[in-house]
mmCIF file as Biopython writes it, N, C-alpha, C and O atoms, coordinates in Angstrom:
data_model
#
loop_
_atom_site.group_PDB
_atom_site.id
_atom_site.type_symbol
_atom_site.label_atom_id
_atom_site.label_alt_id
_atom_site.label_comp_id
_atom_site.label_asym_id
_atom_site.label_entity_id
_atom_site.label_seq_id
_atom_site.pdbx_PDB_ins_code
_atom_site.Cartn_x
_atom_site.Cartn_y
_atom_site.Cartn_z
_atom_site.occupancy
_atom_site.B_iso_or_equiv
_atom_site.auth_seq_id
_atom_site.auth_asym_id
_atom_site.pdbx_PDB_model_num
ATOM 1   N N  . UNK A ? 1  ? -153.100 -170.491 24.787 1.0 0.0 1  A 1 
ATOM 2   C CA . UNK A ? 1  ? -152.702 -169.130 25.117 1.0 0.0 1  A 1 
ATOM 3   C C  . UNK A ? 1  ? -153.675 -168.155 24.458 1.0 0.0 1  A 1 
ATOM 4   O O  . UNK A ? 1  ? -154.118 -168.472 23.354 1.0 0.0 1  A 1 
ATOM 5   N N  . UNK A ? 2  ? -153.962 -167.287 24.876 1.0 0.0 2  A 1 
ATOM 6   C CA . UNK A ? 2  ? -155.224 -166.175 24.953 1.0 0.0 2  A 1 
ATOM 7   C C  . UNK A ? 2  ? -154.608 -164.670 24.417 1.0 0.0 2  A 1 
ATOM 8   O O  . UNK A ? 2  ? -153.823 -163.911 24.986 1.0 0.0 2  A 1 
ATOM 9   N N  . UNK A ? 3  ? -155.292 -164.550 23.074 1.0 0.0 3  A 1 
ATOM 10  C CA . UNK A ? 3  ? -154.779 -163.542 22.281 1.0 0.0 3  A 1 
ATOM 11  C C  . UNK A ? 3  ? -154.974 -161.834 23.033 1.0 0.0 3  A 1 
ATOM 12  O O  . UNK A ? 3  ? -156.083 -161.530 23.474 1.0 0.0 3  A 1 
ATOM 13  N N  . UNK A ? 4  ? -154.004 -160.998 23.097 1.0 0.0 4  A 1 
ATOM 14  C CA . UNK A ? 4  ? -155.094 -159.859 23.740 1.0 0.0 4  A 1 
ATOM 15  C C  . UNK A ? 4  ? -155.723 -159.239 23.195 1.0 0.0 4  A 1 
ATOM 16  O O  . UNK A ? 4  ? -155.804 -158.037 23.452 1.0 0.0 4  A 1 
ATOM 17  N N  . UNK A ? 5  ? -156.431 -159.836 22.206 1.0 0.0 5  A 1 
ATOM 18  C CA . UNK A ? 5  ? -157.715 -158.712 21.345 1.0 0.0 5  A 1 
ATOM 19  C C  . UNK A ? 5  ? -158.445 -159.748 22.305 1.0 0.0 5  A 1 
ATOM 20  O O  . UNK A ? 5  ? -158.933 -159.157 23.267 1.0 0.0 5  A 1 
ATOM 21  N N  . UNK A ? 6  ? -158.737 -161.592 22.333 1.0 0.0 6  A 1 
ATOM 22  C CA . UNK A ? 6  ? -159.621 -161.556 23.346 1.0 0.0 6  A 1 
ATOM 23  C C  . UNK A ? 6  ? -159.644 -161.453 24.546 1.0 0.0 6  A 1 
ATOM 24  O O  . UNK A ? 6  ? -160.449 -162.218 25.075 1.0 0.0 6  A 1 
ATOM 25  N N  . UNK A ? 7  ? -158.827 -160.515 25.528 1.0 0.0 7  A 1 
ATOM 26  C CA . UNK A ? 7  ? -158.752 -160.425 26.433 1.0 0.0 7  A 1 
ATOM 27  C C  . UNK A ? 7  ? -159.495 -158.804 26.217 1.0 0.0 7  A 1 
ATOM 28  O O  . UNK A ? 7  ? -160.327 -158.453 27.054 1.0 0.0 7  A 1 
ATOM 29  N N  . UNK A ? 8  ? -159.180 -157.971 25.189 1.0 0.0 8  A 1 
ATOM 30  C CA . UNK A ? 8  ? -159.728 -156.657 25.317 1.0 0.0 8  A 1 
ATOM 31  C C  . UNK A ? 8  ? -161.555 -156.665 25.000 1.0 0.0 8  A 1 
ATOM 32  O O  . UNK A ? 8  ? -162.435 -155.830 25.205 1.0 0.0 8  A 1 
ATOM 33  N N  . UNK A ? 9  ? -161.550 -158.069 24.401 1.0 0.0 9  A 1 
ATOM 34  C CA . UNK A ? 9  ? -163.392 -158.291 24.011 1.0 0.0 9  A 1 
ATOM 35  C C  . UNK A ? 9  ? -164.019 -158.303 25.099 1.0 0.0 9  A 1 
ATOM 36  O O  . UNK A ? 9  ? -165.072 -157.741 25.400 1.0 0.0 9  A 1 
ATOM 37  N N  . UNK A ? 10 ? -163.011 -159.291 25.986 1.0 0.0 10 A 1 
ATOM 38  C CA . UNK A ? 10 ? -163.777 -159.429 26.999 1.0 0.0 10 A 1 
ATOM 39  C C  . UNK A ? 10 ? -164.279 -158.817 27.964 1.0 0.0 10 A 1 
ATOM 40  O O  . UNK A ? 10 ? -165.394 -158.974 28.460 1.0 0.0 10 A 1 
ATOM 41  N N  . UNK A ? 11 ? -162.835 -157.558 28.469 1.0 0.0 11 A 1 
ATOM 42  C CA . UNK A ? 11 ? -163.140 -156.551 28.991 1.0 0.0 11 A 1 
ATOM 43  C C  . UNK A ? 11 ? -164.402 -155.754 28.143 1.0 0.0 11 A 1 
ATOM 44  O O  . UNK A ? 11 ? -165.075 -155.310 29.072 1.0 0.0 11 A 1 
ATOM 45  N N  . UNK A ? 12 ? -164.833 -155.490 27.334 1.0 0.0 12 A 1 
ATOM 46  C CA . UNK A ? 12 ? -165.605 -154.580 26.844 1.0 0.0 12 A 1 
ATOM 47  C C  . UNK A ? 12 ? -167.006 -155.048 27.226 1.0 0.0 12 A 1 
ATOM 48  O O  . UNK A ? 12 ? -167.911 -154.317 27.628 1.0 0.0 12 A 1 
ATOM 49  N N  . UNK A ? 13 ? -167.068 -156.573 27.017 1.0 0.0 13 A 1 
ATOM 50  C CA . UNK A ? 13 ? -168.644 -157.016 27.117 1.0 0.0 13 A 1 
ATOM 51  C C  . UNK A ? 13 ? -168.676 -157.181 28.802 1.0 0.0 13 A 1 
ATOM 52  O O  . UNK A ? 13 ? -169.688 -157.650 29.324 1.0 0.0 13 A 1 
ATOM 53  N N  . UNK A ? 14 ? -167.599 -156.800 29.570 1.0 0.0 14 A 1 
ATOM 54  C CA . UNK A ? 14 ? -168.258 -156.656 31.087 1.0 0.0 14 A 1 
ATOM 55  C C  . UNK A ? 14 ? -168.551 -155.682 30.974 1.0 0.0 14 A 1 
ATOM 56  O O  . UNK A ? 14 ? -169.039 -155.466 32.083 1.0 0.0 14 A 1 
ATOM 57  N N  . UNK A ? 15 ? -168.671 -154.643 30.333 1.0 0.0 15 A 1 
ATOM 58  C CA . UNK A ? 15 ? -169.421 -153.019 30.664 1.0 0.0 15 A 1 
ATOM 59  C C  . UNK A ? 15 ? -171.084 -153.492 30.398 1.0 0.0 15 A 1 
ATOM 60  O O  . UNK A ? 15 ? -171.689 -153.964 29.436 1.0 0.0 15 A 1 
ATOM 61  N N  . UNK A ? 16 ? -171.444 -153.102 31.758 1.0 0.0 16 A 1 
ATOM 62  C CA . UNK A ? 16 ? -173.074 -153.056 31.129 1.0 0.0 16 A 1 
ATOM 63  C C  . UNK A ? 16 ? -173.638 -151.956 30.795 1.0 0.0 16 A 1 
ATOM 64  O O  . UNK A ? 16 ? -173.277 -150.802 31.028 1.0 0.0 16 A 1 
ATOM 65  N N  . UNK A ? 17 ? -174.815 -152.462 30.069 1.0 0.0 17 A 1 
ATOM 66  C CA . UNK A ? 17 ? -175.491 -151.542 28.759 1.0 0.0 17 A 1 
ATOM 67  C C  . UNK A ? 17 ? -175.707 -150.447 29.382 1.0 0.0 17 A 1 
ATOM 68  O O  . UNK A ? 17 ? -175.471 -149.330 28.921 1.0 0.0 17 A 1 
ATOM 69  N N  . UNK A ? 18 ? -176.286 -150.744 30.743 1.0 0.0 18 A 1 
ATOM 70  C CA . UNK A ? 18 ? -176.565 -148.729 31.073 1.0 0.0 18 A 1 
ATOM 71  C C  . UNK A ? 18 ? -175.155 -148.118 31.291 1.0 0.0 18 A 1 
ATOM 72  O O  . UNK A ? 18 ? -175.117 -146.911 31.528 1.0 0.0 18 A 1 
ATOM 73  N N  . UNK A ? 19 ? -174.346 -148.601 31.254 1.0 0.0 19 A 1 
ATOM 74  C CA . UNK A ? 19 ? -173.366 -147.547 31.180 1.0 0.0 19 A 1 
ATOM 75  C C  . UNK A ? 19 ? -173.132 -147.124 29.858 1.0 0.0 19 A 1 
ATOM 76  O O  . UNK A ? 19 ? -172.868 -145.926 29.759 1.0 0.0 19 A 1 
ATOM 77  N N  . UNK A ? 20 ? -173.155 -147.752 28.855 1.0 0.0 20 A 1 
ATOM 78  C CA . UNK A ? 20 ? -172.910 -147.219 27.375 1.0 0.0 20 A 1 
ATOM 79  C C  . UNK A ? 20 ? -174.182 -146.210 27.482 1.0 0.0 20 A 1 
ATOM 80  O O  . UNK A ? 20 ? -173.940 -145.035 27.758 1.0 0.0 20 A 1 
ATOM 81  N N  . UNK A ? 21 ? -175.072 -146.481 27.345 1.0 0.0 21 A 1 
ATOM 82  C CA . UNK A ? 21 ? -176.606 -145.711 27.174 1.0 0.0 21 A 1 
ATOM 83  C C  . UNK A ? 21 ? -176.390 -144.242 28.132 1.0 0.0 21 A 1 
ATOM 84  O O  . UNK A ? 21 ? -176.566 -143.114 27.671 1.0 0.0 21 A 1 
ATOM 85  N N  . UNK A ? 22 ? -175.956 -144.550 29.601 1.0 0.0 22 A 1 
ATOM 86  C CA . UNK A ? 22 ? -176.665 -143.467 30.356 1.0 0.0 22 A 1 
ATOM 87  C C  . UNK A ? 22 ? -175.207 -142.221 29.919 1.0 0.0 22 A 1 
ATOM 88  O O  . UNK A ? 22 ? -175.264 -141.036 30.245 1.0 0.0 22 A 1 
ATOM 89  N N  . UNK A ? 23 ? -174.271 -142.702 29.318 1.0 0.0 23 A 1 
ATOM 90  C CA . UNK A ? 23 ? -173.090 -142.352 28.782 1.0 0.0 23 A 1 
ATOM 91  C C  . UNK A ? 23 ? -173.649 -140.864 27.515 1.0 0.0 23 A 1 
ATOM 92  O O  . UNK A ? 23 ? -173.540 -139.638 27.538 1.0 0.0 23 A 1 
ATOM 93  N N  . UNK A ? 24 ? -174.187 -141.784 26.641 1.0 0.0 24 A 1 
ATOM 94  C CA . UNK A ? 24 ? -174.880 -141.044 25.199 1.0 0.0 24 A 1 
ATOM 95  C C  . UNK A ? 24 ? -175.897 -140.152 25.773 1.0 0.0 24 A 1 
ATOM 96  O O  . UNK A ? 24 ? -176.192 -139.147 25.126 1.0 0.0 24 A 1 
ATOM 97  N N  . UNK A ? 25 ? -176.551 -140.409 27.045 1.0 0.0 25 A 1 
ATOM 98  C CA . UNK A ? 25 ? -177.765 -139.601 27.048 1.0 0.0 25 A 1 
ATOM 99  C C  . UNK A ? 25 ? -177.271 -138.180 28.153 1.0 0.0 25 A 1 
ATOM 100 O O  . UNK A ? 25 ? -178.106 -137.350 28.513 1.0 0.0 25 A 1 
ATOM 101 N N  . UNK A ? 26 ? -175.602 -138.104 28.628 1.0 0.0 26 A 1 
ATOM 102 C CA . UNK A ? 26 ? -175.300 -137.222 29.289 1.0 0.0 26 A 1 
ATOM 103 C C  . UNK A ? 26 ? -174.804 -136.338 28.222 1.0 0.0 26 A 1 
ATOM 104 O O  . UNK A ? 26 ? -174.485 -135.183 28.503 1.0 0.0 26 A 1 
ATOM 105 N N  . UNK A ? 27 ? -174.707 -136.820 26.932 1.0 0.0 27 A 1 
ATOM 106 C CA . UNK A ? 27 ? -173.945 -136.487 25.777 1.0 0.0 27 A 1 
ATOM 107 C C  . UNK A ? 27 ? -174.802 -135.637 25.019 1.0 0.0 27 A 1 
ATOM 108 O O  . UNK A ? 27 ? -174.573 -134.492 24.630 1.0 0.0 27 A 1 
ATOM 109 N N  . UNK A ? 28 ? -175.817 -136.342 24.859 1.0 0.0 28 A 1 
ATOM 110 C CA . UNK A ? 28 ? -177.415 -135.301 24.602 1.0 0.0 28 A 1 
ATOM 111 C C  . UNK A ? 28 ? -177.657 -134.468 25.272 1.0 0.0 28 A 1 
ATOM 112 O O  . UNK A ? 28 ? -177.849 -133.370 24.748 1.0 0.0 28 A 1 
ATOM 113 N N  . UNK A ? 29 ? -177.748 -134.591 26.592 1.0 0.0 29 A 1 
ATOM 114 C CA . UNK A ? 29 ? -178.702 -133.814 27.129 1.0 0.0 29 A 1 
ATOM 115 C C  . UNK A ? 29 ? -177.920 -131.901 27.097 1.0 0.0 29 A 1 
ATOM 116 O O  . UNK A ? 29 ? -178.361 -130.756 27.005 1.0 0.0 29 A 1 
ATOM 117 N N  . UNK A ? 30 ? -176.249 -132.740 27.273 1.0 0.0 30 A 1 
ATOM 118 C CA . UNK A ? 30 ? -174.987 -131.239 26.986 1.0 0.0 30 A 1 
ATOM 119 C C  . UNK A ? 30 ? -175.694 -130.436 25.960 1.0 0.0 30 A 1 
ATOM 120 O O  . UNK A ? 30 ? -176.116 -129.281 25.915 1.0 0.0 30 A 1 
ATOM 121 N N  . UNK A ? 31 ? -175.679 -131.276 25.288 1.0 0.0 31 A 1 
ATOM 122 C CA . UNK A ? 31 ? -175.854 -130.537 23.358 1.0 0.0 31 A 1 
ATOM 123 C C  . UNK A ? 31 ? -176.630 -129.731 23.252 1.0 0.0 31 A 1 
ATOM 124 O O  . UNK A ? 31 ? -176.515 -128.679 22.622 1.0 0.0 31 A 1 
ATOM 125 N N  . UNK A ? 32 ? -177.940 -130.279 24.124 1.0 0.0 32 A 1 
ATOM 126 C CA . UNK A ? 32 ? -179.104 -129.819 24.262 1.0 0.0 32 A 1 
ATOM 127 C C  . UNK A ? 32 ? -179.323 -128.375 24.930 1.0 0.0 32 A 1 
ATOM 128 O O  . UNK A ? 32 ? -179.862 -127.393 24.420 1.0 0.0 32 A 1 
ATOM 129 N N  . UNK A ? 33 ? -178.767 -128.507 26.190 1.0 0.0 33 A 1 
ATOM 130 C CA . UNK A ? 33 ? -178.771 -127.771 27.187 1.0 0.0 33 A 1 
ATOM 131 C C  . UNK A ? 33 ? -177.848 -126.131 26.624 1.0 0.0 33 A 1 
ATOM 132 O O  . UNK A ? 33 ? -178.078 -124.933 26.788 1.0 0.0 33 A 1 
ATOM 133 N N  . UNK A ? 34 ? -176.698 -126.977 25.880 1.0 0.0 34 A 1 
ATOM 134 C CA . UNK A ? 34 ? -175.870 -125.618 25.453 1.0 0.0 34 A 1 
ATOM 135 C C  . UNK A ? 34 ? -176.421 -125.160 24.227 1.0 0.0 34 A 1 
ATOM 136 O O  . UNK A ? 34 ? -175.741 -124.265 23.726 1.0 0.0 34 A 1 
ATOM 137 N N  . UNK A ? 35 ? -177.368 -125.460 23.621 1.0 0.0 35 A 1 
ATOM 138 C CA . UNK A ? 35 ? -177.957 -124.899 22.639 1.0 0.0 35 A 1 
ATOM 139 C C  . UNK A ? 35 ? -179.520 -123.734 23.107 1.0 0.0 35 A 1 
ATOM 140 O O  . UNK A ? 35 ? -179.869 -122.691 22.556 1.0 0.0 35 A 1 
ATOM 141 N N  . UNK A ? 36 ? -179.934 -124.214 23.893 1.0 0.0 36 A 1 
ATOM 142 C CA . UNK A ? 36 ? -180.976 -123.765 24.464 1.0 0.0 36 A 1 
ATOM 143 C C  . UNK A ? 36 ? -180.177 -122.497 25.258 1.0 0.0 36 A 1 
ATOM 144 O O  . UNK A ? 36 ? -180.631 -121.360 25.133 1.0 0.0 36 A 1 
ATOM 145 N N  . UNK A ? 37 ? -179.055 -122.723 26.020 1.0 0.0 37 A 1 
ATOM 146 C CA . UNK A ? 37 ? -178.304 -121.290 26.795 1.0 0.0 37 A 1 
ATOM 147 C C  . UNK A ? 37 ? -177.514 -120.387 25.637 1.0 0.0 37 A 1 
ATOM 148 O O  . UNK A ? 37 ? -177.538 -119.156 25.632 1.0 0.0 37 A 1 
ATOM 149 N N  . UNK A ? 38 ? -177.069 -120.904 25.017 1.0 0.0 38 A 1 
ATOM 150 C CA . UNK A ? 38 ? -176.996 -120.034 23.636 1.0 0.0 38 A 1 
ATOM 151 C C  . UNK A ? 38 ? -177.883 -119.285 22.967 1.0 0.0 38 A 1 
ATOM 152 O O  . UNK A ? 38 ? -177.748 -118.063 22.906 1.0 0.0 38 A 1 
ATOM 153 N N  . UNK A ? 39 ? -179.189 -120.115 22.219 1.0 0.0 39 A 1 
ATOM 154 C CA . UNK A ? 39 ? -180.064 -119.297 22.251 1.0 0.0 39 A 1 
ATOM 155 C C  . UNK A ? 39 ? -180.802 -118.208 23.293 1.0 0.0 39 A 1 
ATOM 156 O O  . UNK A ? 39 ? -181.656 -117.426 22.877 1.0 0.0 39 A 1 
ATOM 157 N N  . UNK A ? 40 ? -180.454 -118.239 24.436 1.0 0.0 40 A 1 
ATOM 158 C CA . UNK A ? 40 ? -181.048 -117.269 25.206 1.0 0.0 40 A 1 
ATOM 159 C C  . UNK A ? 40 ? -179.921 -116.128 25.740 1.0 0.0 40 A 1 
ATOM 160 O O  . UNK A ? 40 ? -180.019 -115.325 26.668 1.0 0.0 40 A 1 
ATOM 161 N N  . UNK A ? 41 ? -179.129 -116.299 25.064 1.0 0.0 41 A 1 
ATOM 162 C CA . UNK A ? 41 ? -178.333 -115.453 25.307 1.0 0.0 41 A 1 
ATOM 163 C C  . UNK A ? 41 ? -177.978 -114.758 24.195 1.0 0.0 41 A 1 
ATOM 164 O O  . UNK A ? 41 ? -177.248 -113.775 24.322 1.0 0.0 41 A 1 
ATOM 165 N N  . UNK A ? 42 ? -178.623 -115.322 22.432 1.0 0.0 42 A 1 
ATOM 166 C CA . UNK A ? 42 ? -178.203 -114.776 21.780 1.0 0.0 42 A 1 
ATOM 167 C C  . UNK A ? 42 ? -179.545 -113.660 21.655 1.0 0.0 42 A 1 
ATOM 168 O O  . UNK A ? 42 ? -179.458 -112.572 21.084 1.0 0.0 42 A 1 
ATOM 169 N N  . UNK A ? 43 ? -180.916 -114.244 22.389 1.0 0.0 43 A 1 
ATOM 170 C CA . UNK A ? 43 ? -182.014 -113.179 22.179 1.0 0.0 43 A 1 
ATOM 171 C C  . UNK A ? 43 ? -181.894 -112.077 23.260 1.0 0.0 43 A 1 
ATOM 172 O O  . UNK A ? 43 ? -182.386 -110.991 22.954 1.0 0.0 43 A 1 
ATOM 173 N N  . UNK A ? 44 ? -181.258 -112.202 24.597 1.0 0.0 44 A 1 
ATOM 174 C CA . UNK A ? 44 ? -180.897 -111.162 25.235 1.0 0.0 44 A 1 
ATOM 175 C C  . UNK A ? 44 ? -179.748 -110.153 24.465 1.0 0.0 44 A 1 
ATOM 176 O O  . UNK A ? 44 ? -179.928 -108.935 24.477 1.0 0.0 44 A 1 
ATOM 177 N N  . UNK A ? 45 ? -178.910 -110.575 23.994 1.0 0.0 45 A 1 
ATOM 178 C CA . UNK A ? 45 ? -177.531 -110.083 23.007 1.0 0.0 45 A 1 
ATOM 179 C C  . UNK A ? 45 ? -178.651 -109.143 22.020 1.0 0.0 45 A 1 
ATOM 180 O O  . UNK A ? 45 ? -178.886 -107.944 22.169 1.0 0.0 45 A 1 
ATOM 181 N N  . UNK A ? 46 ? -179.123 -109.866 21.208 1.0 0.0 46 A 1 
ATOM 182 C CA . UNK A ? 46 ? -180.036 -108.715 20.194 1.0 0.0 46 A 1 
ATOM 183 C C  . UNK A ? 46 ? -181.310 -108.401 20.123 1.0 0.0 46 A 1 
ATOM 184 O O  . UNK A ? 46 ? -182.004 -107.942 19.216 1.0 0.0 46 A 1 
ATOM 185 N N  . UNK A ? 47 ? -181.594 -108.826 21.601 1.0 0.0 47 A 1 
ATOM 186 C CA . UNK A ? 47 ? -183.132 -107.751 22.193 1.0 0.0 47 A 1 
ATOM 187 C C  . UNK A ? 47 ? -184.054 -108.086 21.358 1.0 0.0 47 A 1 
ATOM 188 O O  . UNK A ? 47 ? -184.487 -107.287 20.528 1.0 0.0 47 A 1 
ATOM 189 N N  . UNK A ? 48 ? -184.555 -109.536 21.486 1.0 0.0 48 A 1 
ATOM 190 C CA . UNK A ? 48 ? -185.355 -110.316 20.146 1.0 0.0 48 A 1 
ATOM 191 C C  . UNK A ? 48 ? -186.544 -110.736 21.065 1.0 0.0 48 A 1 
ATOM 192 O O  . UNK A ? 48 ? -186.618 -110.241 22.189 1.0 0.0 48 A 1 
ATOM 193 N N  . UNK A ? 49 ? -187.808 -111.948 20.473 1.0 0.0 49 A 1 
ATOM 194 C CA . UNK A ? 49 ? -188.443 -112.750 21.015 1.0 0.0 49 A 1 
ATOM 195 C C  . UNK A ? 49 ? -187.400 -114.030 21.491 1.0 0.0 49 A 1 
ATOM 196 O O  . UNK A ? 49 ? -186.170 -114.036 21.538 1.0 0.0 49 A 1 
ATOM 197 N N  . UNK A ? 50 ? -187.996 -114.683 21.694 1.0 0.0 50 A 1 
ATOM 198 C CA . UNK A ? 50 ? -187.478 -116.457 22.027 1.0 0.0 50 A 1 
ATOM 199 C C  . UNK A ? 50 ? -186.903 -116.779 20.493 1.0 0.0 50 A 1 
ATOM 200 O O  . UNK A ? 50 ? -185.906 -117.493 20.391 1.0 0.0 50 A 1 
ATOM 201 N N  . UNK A ? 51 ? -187.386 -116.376 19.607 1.0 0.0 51 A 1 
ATOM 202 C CA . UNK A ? 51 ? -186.873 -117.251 18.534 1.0 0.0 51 A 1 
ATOM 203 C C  . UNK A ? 51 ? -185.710 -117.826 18.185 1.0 0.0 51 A 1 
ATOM 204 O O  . UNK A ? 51 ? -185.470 -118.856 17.555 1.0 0.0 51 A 1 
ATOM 205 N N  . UNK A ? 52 ? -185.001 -116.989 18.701 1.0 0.0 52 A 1 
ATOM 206 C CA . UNK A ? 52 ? -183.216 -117.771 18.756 1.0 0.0 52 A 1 
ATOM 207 C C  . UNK A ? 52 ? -183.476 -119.074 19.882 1.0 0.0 52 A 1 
ATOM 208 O O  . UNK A ? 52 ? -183.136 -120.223 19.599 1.0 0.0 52 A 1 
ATOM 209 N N  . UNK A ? 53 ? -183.997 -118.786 20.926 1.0 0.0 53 A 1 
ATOM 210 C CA . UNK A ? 53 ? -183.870 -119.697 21.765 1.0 0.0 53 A 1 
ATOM 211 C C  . UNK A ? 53 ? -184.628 -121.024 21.256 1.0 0.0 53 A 1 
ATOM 212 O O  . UNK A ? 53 ? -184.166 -122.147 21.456 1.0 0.0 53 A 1 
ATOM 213 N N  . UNK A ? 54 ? -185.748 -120.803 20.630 1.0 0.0 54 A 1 
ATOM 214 C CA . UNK A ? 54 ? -186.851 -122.430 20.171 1.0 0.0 54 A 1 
ATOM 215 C C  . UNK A ? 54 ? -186.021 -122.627 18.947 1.0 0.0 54 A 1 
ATOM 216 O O  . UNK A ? 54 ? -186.064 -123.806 18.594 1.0 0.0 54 A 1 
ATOM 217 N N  . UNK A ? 55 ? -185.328 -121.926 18.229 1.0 0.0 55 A 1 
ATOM 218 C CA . UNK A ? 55 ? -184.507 -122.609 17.074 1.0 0.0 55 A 1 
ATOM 219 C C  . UNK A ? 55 ? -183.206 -123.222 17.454 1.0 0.0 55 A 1 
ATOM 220 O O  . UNK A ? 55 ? -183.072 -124.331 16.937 1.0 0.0 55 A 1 
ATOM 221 N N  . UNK A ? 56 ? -182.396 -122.920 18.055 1.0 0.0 56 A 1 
ATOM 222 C CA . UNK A ? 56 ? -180.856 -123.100 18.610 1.0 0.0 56 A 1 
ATOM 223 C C  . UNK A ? 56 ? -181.362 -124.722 19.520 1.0 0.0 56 A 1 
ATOM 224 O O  . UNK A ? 56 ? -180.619 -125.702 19.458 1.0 0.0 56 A 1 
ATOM 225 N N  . UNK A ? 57 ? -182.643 -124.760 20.279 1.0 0.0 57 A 1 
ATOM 226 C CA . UNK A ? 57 ? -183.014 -125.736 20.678 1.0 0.0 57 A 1 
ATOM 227 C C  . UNK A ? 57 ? -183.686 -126.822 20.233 1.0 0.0 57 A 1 
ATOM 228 O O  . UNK A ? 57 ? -183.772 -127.893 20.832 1.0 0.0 57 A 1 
ATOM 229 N N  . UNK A ? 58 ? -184.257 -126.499 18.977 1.0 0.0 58 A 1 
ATOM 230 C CA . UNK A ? 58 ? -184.609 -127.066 18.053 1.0 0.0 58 A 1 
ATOM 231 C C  . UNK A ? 58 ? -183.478 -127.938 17.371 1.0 0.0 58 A 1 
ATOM 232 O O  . UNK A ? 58 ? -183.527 -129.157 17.208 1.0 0.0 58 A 1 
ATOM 233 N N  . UNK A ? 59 ? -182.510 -127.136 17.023 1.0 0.0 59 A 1 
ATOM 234 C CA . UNK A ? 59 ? -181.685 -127.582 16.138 1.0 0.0 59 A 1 
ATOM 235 C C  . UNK A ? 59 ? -180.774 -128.399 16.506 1.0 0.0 59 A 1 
ATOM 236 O O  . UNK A ? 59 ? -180.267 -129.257 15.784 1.0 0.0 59 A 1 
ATOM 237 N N  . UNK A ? 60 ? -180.325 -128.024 18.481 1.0 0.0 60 A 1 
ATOM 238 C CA . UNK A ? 60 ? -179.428 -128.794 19.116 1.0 0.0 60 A 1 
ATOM 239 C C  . UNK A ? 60 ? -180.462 -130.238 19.440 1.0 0.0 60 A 1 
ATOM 240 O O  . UNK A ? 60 ? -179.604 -131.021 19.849 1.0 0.0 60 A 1 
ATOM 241 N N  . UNK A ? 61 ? -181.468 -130.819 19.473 1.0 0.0 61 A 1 
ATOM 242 C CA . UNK A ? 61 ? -182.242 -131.724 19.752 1.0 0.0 61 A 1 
ATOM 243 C C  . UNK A ? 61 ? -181.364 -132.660 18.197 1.0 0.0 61 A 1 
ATOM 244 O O  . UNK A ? 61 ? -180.633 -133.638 18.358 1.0 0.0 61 A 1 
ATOM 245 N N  . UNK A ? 62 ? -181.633 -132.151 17.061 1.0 0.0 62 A 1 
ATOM 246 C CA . UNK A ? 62 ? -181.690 -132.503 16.273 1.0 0.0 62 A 1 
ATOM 247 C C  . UNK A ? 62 ? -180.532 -133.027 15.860 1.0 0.0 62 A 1 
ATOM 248 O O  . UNK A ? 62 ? -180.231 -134.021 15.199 1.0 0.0 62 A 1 
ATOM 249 N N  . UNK A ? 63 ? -179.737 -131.862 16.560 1.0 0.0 63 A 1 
ATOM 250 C CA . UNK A ? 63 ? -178.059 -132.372 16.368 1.0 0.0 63 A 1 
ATOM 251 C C  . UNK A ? 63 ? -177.633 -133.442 17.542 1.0 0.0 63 A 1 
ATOM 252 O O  . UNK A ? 63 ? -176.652 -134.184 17.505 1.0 0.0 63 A 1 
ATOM 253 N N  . UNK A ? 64 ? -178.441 -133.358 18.414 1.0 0.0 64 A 1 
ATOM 254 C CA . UNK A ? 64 ? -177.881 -134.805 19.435 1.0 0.0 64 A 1 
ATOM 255 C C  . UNK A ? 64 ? -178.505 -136.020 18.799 1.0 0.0 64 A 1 
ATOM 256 O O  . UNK A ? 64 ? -178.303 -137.138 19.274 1.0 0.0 64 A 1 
#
């Protein structure tokens, strides 16, 4: 008789890898994307250069 932790292993190792992967990289790319529209909205907000925008994008890279 078949415990259901290995019945839940098993389910897990049928997921294939690009789904874990392409999973994390929709997860990044958010982080990314809302950091970069933030920054450009915070240099329109206080009538700046880009610099909010290459830092906020900077920083969201860094944070994904």
């Amino acid at each position: 008789m078949s415990k259901p932790n290995d019945q839940n292993n098993k389910q897990r190792q049928s997921v294939p890898n690009y789904m874990k992967y392409s999973g994390m990289a929709i997860q990044m790319g958010v982080i990314i994307l809302l950091g970069v529209y933030a920054g450009k909205w915070l240099d329109e907000y206080f009538q700046t250069a880009p610099y909010l925008t290459v830092a906020l994008a900077l920083f969201s890279i860094f944070a994904a």
